[in-house]
C-alpha positions as CSV (number, residue, x, y, z in Angstrom):
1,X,0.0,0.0,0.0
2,X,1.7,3.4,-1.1
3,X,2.7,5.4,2.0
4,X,2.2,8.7,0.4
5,X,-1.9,7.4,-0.8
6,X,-2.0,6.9,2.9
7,X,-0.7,10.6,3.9
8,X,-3.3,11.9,1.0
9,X,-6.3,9.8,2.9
10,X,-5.4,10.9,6.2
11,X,-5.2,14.5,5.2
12,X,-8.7,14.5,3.6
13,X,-9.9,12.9,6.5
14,X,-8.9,15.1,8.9
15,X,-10.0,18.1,7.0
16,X,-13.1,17.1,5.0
17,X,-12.3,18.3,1.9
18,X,-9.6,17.6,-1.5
19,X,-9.1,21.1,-1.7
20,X,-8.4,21.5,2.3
21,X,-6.2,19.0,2.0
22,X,-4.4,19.3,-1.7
23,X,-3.9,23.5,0.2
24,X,-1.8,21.9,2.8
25,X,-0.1,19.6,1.8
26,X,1.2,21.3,-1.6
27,X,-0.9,19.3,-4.2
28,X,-3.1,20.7,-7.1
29,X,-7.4,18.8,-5.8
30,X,-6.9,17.1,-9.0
31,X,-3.9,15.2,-7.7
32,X,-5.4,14.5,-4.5
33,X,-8.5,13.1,-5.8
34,X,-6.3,11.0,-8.2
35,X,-4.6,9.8,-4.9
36,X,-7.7,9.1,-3.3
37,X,-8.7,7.0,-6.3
38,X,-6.0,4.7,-6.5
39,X,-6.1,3.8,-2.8
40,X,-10.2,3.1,-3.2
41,X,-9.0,0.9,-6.2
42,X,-6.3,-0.6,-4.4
43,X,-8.4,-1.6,-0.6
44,X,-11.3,-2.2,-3.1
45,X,-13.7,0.4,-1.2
46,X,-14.8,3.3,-1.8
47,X,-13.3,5.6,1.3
48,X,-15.5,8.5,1.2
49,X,-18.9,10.0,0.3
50,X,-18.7,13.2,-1.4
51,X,-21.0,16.0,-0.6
52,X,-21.9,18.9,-2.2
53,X,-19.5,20.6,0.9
54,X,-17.0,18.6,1.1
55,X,-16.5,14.5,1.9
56,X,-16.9,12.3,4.8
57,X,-15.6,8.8,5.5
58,X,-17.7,5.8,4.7
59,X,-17.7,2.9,6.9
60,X,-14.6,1.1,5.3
61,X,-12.7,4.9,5.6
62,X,-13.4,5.1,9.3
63,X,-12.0,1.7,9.8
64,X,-8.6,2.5,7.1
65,X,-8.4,6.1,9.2
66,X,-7.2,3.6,12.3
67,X,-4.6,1.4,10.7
68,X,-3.5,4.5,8.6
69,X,-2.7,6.6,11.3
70,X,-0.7,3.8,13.0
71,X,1.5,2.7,9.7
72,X,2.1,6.5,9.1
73,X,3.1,7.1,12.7
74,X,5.9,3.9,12.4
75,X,7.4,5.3,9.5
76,X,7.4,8.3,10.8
77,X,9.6,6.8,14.0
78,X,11.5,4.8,11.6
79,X,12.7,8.1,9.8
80,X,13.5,9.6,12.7
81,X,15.7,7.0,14.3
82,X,17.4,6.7,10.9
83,X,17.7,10.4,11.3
84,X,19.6,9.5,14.4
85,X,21.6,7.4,13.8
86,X,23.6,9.2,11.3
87,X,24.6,11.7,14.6
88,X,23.5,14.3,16.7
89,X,23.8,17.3,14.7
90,X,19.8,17.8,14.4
91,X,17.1,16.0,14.8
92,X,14.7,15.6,18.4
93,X,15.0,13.5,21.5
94,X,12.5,12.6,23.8
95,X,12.9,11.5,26.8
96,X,11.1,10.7,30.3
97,X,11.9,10.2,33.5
98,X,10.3,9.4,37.4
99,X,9.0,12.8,38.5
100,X,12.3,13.0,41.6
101,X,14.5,12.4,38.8
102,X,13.4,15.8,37.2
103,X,14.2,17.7,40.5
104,X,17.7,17.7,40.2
105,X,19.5,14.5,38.2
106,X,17.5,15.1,34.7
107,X,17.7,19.1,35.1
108,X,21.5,18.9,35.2
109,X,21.8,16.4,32.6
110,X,19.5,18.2,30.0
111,X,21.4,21.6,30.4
112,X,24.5,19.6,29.7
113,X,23.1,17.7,26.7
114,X,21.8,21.6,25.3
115,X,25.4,22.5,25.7
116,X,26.9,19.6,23.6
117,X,24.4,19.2,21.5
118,X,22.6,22.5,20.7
119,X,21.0,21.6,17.4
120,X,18.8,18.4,18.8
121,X,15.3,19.2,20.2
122,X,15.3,17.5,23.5
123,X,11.8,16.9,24.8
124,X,10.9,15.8,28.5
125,X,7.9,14.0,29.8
126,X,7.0,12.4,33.3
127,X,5.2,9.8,34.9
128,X,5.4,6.8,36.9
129,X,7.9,4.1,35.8
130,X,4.8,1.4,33.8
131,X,3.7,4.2,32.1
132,X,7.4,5.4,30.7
133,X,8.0,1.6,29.6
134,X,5.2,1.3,27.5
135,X,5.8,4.6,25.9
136,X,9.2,3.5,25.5
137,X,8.0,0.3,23.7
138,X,5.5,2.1,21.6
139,X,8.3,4.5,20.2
140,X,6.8,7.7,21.5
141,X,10.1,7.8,24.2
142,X,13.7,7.0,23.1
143,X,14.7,6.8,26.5
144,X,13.3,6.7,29.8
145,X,14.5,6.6,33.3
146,X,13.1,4.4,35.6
147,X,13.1,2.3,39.0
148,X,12.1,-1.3,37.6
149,X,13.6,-3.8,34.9
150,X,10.7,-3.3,32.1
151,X,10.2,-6.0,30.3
152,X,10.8,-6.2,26.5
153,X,13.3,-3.4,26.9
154,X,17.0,-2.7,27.3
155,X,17.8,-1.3,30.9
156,X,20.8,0.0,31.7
157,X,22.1,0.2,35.3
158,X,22.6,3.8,36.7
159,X,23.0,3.9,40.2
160,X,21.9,2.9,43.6
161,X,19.3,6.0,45.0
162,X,19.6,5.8,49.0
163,X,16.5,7.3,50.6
164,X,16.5,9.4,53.8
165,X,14.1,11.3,55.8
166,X,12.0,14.2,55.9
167,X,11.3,15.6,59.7
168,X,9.8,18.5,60.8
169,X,12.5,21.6,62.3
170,X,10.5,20.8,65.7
171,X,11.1,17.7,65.5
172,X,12.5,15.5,68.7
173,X,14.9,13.7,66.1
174,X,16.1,17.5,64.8
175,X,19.5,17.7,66.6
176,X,20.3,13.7,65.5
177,X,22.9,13.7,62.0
178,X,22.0,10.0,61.8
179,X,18.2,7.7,62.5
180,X,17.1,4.4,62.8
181,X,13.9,3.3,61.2
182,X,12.7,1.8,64.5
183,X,12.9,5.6,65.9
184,X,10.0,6.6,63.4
185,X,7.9,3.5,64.1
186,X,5.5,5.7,66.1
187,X,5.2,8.3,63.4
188,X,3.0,9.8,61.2
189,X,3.7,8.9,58.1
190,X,3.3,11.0,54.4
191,X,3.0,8.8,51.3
192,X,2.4,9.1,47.5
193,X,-0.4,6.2,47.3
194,X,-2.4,3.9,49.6
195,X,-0.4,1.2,47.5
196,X,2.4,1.6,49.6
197,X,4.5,-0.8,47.5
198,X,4.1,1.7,44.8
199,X,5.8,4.5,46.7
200,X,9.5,5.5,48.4
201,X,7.7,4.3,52.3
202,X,7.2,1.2,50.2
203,X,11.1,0.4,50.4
204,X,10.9,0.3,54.1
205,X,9.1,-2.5,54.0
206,X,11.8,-4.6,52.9
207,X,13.4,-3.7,56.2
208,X,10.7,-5.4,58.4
209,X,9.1,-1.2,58.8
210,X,5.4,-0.9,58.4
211,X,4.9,3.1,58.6
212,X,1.6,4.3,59.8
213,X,0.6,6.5,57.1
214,X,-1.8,9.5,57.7
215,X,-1.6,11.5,54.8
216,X,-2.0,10.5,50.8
217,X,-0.7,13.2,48.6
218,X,1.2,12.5,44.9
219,X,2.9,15.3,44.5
220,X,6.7,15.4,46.5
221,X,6.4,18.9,47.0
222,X,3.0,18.5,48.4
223,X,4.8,16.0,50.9
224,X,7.4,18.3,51.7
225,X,4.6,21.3,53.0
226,X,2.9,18.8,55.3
227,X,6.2,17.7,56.7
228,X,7.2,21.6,57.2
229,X,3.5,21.7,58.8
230,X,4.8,19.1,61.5
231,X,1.9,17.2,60.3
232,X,4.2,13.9,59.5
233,X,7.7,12.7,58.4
234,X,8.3,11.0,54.7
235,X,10.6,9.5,52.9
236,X,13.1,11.6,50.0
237,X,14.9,10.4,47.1
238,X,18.7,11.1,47.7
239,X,18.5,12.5,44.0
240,X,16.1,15.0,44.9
241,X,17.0,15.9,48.0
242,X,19.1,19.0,46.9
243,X,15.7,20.6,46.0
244,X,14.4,20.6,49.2
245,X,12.7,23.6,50.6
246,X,14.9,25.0,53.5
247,X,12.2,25.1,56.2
248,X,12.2,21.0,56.6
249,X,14.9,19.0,57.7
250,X,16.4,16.0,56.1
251,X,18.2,13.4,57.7
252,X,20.5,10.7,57.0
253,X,19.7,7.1,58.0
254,X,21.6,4.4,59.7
255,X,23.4,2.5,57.2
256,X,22.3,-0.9,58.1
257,X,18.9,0.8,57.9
258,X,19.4,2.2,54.4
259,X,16.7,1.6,52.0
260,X,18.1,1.8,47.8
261,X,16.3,2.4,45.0
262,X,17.9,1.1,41.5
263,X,17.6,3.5,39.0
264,X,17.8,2.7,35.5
265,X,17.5,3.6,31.8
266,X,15.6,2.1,29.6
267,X,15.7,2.1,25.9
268,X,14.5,-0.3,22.8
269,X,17.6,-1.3,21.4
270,X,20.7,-2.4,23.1
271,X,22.6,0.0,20.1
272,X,20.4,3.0,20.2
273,X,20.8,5.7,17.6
274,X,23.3,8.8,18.4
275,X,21.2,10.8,20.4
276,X,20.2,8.4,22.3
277,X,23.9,7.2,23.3
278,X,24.8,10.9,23.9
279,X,22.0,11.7,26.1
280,X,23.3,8.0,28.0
281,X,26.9,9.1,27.8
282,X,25.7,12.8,29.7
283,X,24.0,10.6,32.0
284,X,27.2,8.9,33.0
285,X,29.0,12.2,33.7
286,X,26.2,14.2,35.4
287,X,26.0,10.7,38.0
288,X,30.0,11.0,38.5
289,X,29.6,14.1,39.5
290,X,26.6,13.3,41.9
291,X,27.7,9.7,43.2
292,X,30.2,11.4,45.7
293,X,26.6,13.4,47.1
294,X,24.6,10.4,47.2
295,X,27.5,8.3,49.2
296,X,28.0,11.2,51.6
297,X,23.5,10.9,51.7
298,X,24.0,6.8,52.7
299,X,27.2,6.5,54.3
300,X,29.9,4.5,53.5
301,X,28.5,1.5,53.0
302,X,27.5,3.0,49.2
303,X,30.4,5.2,48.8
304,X,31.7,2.9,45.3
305,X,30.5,3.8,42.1
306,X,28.0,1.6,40.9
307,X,29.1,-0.7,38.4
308,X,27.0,0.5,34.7
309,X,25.4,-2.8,33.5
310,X,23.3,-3.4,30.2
311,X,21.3,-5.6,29.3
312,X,17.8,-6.8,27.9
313,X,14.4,-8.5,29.4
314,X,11.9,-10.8,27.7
């Protein structure tokens, strides 16, 4: 089926009309409705009515529209990773990434990726680490970070995250550099999600720590007011805790008590194009600069670089 009949189809459809649609994309209505023509003779349909102002899609259009719009959009991606891969002078990136990645890690790296790589259009989106995996798969992400191995992807290793604390500045724990877990057993607790599993408390739990959680509320900096409120104590990402607001406190804990989060990078292709690898190899020397913070953050017992690993799930 001829790619540019498709492109003709899906521009009539979307505007109604040949001569809409010959005025945008460049074509004489003659040529589009030759276009239009072939592809009826070629599915064996006939794709649209035509009225005296303009057309609409028959049945068998509405149901081409679908699969049209989905074949267009893959060659689409497939142009633009071919794009890529002959290097970074142009083209677009998109990326996304956990939403306390974008506090501080992502920030730093994106500014440094601008600076090597002016010409690219870098894009950034967030969400929740299931959602950036299947938009990885379905090719509207290049690259994503996240805090799980997705399957059908290529993760690559990143570093360790060590969590600490969020207290209140009145807080009976204040003066203390260092806490256990067992101190805040009696605590109020400050989570992203009644699915504590799904959240940074939810790391505790792998510690034998069941938090008593009185407050729901997505949003980190949301978490962050209530703590400042001395309504309840939370957990903070070590990569986002440089973009906490001064009037909390945040507190190390004890290294045997040290919850980690894995953070990773996930991509489709274990060779991605150019702009991918660039934005990877940024990556790498944004995190060499932050590893010595986050090992000061969890104490010695994560004060080696993490080993980078690659490799792909089923």
């Amino acid at each position: 089926m001829n790619v540019a009949w498709l492109e003709v189809f899906r521009e009539v459809a979307a505007r109604g009309s040949f001569t809409a649609a010959a005025g945008v994309l460049g074509y004489t209505q003659s040529a589009v409705s030759r276009q239009v023509a072939a592809l009826e003779a070629e599915v064996g349909s006939v794709l649209f009515e035509r009225e005296a102002r303009g057309v609409r899609l028959t049945e068998a259009g509405r149901c081409l529209v679908e699969h049209a719009e989905a074949v267009l959009n893959r060659v689409a991606l497939a142009r633009r990773d071919l794009d890529a891969l002959r290097g970074v002078a142009g083209g677009r990136l998109r990326i996304g990434a956990f939403p306390t990645a974008t506090t501080v890690l992502v920030p730093r790296a994106v500014a440094l990726f601008h600076e090597r790589h002016p010409d690219v259009a870098l894009s950034l989106a967030e969400g929740l680490t299931p959602a950036l995996a299947d938009r990885v798969r379905e090719g509207d992400l290049d690259l994503a970070l996240v805090t799980d191995e997705p399957a059908g992807l290529v993760v690559r290793h990143l570093v360790d995250d060590p969590l600490l604390v969020a207290i209140p500045r009145g807080h009976r724990l204040a003066a203390r550099r260092t806490v256990r877990l067992s101190e805040l057993a009696d605590e109020a607790w400050i989570a992203g999600s009644s699915t504590l599993s799904d959240t940074l408390i939810g790391l505790c739990l792998r510690s034998g720590f069941a938090p008593r959680v009185r407050y729901e509320v997505r949003e980190w900096s949301a978490k962050h007011g209530l703590v400042a409120a001395g309504l309840g104590v939370t957990m903070v990402s070590g990569l986002a805790s440089g973009a906490a607001r001064a009037d909390i406190l945040i507190k190390r804990l004890h290294p045997d008590d040290v919850p980690v989060r894995p953070v990773y990078a996930a991509t489709r292709r274990a060779e991605p194009p150019a702009a991918v690898q660039a934005f990877l190899d940024v990556l790498d020397t944004v995190l060499d600069e932050m590893r010595g913070e986050l090992a000061e953050l969890a104490g010695a017992r994560y004060s080696q670089p993490m080993p980078s690993s690659s490799r792909s799930r089923p």
